[in-house]
TIVOBA-902146 format. One record per residue (C-alpha): x, z, y; residue number from 1; residue in one letter. Coordinates in steps of 0.5 Angstrom, whole numbers, always signed. Example, Ala and Ser with C-alpha at 12.3 -4.5 7.8 and 13.67 -1.06 7.14 Angstrom:
<sites>
[[+25 +16 -9] 1 A]
[[+27 +14 -2] 2 S]
</sites>
This chain:
<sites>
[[-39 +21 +35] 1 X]
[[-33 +20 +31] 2 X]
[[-26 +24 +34] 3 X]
[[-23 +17 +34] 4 X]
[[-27 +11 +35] 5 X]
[[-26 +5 +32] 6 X]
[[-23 -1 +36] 7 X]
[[-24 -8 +37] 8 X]
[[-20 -12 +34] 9 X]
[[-17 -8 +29] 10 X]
[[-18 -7 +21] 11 X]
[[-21 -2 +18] 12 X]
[[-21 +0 +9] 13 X]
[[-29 +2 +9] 14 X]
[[-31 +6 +4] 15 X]
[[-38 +11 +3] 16 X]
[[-40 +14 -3] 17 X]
[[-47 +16 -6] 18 X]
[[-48 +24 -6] 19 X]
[[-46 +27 -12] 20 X]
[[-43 +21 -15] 21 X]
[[-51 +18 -16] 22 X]
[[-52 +11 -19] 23 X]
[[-54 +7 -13] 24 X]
[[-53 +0 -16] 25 X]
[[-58 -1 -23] 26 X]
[[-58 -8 -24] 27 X]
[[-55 -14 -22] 28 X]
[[-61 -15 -17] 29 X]
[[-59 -8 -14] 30 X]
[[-52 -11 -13] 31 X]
[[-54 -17 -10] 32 X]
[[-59 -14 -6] 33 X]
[[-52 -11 -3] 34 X]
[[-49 -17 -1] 35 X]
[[-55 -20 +2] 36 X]
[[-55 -14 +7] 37 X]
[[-47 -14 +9] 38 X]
[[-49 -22 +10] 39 X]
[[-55 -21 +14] 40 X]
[[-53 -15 +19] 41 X]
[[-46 -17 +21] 42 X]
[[-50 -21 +26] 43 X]
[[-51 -17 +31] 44 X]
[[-58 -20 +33] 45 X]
[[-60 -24 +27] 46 X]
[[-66 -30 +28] 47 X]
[[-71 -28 +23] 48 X]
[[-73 -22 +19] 49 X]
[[-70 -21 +13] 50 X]
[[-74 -22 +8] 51 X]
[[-74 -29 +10] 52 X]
[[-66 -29 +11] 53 X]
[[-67 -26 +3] 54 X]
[[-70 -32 +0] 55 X]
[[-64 -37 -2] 56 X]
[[-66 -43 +1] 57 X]
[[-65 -40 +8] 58 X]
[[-58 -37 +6] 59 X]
[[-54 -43 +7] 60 X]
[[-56 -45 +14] 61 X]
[[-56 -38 +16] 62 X]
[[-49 -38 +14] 63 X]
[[-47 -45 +17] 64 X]
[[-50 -42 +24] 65 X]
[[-46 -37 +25] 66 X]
[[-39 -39 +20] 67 X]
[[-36 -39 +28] 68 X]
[[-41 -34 +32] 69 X]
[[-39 -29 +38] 70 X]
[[-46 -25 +36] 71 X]
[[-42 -22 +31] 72 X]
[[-41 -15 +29] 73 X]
[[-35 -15 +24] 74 X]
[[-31 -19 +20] 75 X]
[[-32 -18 +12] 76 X]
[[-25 -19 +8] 77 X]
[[-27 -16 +3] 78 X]
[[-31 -12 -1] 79 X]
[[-33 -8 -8] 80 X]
[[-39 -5 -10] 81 X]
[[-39 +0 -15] 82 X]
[[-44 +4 -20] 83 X]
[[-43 +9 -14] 84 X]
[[-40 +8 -8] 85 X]
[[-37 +1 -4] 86 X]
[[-31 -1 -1] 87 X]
[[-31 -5 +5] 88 X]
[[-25 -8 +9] 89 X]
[[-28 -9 +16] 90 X]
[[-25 -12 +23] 91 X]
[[-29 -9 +29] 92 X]
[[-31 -15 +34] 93 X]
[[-35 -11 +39] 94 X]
[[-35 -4 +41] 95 X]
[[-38 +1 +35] 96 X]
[[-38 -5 +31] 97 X]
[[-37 -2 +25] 98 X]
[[-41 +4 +26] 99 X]
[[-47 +0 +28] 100 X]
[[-46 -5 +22] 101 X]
[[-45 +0 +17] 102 X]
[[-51 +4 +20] 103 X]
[[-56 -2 +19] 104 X]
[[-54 -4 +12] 105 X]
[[-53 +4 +9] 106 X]
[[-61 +5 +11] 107 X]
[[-64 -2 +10] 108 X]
[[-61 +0 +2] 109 X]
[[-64 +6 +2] 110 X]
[[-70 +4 +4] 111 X]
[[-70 +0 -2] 112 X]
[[-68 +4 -7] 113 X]
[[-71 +9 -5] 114 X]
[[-78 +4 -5] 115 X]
[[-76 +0 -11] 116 X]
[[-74 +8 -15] 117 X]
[[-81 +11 -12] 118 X]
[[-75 +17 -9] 119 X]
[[-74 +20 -3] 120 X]
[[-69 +23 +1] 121 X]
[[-62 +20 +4] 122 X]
[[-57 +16 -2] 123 X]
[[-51 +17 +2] 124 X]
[[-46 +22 +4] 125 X]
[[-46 +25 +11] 126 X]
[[-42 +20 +14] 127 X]
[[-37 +13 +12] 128 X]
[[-30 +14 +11] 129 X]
[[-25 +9 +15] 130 X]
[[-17 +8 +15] 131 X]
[[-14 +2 +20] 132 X]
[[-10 -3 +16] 133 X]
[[-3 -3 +20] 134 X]
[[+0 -11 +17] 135 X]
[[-2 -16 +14] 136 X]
[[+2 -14 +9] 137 X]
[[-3 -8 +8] 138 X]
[[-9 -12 +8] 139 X]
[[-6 -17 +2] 140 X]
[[-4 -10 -2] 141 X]
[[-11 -7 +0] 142 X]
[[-15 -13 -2] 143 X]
[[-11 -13 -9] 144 X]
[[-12 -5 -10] 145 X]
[[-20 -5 -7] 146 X]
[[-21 -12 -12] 147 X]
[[-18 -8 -19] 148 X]
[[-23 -2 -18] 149 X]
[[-28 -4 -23] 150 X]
[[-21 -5 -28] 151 X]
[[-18 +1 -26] 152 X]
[[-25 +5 -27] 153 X]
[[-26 +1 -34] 154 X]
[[-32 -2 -33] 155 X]
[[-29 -9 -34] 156 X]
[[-22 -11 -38] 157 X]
[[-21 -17 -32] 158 X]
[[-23 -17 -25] 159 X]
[[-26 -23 -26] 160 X]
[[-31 -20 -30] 161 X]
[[-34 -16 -25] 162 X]
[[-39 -21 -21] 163 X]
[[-40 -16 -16] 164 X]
[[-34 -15 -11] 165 X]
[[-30 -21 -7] 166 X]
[[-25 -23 -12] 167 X]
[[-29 -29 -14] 168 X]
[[-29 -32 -7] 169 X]
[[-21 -31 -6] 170 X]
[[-21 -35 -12] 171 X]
[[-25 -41 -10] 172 X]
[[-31 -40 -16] 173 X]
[[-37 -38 -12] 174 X]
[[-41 -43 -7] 175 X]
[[-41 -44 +0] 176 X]
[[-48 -40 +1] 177 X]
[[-46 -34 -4] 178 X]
[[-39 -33 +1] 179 X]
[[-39 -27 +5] 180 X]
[[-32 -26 +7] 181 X]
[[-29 -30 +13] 182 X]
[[-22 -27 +10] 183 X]
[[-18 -34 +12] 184 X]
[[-18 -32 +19] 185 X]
[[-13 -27 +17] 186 X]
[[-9 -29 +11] 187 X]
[[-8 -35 +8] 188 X]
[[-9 -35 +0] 189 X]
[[-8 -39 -5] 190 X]
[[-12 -38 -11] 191 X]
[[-8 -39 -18] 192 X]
[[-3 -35 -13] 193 X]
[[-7 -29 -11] 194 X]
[[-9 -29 -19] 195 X]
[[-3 -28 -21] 196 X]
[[-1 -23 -16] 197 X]
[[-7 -18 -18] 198 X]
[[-7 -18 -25] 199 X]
[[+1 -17 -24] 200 X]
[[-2 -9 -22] 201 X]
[[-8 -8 -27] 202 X]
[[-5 -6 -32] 203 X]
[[-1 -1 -27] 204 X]
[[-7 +2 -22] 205 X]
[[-11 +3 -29] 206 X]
[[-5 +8 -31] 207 X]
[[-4 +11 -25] 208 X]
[[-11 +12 -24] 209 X]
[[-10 +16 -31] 210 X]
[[-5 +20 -29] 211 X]
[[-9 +23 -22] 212 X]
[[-14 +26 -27] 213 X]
[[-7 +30 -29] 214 X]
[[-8 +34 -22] 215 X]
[[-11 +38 -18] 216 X]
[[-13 +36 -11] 217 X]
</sites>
């Protein structure tokens, strides 16, 4: 059990990592793995398995059923999928709403992986790490900074570039059954604005990300 539970309602900078900084996404089909699954357990009680979910002429209704259910477990503003690690902006709806969804989406990609690569053993860390965000504000600032990662970690010169992460979905370039975020329910975006603001700190989180290889932690 967490020392401070999580509360329904609030938002929280979802983040976990793989153990030893293993490559948990190989291909592009492991990432979209990733994103069916994060679409398919924020449902608390699905209506079909999901290998029937995973098949594309599903995704679409499956989407419209549930754009406005109350059998939610969170809302998903925004995500980024890394070589080894995820992160996540969440808002729990019902008690241990992230907890549960986090469970069910960490395992389900483990038994996967760990089928597709002939492996055993656990993939993640112990135990998903989680900070509130206080404002809307915060939320905007934590999408831009969660949005340039794979620029900051130099895996892409533009976020754009990187097909594995949310920003796609804030500039309106992806359809409908490929959507995973509901993040107009909190902020409201226009995309030639949004692109501009994240591109205003790329070239300013990528050197700070520099200058922490400096210290110690």
């Amino acid at each position: 059990m967490r020392k401070y539970p999580l509360i329904e309602g609030k938002v929280y900078h979802t983040f976990t990592r793989s153990i030893a900084g293993f490559e948990i996404f190989r291909n592009e089909s492991d990432f979209q793995r990733m994103g069916s699954m994060l679409s398919y357990y924020k449902v608390k009680n699905p209506p079909a398995k999901f290998s029937i979910f995973s098949d594309i002429k599903n995704k679409e209704s499956f989407y419209q059923r549930h754009l406005n259910s109350n059998d939610d477990l969170v809302d998903i503003f925004a995500y980024c999928f890394m070589p080894t690690h995820i992160h996540l902006i969440l808002r729990q709806l019902m008690k241990d709403g992230i907890s549960i969804f986090m469970g069910k989406v960490l395992n389900s990609y483990t038994r996967f992986f760990n089928l597709k690569n002939k492996r055993k053993g656990p993939l993640w860390e112990s135990r998903f790490k989680n900070v509130e965000v206080g404002t809307d504000e915060q939320l905007l600032h934590l999408t831009r900074y969660i949005h340039l990662n794979p620029v900051t970690a130099n895996l892409v010169e533009d976020p754009g570039d990187w097909h594995f992460s949310s920003y796609k979905e804030y500039l309106g370039e992806k359809k409908l059954e490929e959507n995973i975020c509901n993040y107009s329910r909190l902020l409201d975006i226009v995309p030639k604005d949004y692109k501009k603001f994240v591109s205003s700190r790329k070239e300013y989180q990528r050197e700070l990300a520099g200058l922490k290889e400096l210290f110690l932690d």
